[in-house]
N, C-alpha and C positions, 0 to 999 in steps of 0.2 A: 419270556426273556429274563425274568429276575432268579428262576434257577439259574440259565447260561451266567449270568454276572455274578451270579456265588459259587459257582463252578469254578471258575475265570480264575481265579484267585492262588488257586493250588498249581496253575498251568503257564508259563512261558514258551514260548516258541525258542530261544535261547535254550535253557536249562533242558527243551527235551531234546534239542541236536547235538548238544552236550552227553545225555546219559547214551544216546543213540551210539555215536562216536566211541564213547568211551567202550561200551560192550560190546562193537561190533566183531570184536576176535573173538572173545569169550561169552558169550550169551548165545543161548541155544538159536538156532534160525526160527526153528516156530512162535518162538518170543517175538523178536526181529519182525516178522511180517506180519504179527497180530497187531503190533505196535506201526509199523507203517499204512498196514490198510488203516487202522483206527485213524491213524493222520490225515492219509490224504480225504477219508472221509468228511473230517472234520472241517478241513478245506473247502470242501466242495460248497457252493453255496446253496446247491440241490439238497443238501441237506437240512431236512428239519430240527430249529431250536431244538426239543425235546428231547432227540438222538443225540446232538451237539453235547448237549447237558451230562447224558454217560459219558460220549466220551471224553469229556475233558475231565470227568472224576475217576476214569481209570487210565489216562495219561496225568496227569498230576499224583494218581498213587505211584506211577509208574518213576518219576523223575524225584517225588520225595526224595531226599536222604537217609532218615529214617521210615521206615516201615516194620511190620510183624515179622519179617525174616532178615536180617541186614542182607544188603545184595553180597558184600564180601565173602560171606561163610559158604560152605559149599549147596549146593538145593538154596541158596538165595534167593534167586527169579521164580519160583516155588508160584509162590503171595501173589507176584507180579505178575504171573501168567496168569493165576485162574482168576483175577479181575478181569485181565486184560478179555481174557477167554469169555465170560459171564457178558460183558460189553459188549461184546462182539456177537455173541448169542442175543442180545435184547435190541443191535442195531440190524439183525443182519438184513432186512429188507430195503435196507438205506444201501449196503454195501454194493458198488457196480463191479463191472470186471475192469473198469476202467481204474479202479483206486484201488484194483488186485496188482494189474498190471506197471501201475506206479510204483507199490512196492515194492514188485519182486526186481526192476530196472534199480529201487536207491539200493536192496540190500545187495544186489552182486556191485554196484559201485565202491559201496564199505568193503564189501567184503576184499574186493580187489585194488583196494587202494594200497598205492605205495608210500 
């Protein structure tokens, strides 16, 4: 657990429906559901600390402000994705279909929100 609480730090639940939101128009979709499964994973209480621990250090790189490529400039989410991607490679035994299937339901929400 004292990785999870030094993870913890870089991570709000706030600040990441915030970055979610804000790039749902313009951020690639395979970004989008790398970043949702990693969430709802996160969630899940089936999930072991250990897994928890990635992912809340490549959702916290995710929601920084600064990072290695600023999100603004074009190829931004670059940095962002192959965390995200690397994450999701080191949890993927954690990942169900059931926290696929979460995703793909929040991104067509964003996506179709008026």
């Amino acid at each position: 657990m004292p990785q999870l609480q030094k993870a913890s730090r870089f991570y709000s639940d706030k600040g990441f429906w915030h970055k979610v939101s804000k790039l749902a128009t313009k951020a690639t979709l395979e970004a989008l559901e790398k970043v949702l499964i990693l969430y709802y994973c996160f969630k899940d209480p089936a999930t072991p600390a250990k897994e928890k621990s990635i992912i809340l250090v490549a959702l916290g790189y995710f929601i920084m402000p600064i990072d290695a490529i600023p999100d603004i400039l074009p190829g931004g989410l670059v940095d962002d994705l192959s965390v995200l991607t690397i994450a999701a490679a080191k949890i993927t035994n954690s990942i169900s279909d059931w926290h696929i299937k979460q995703a793909r339901q929040k991104l067509n929400k964003l996506r179709h929100k008026d």
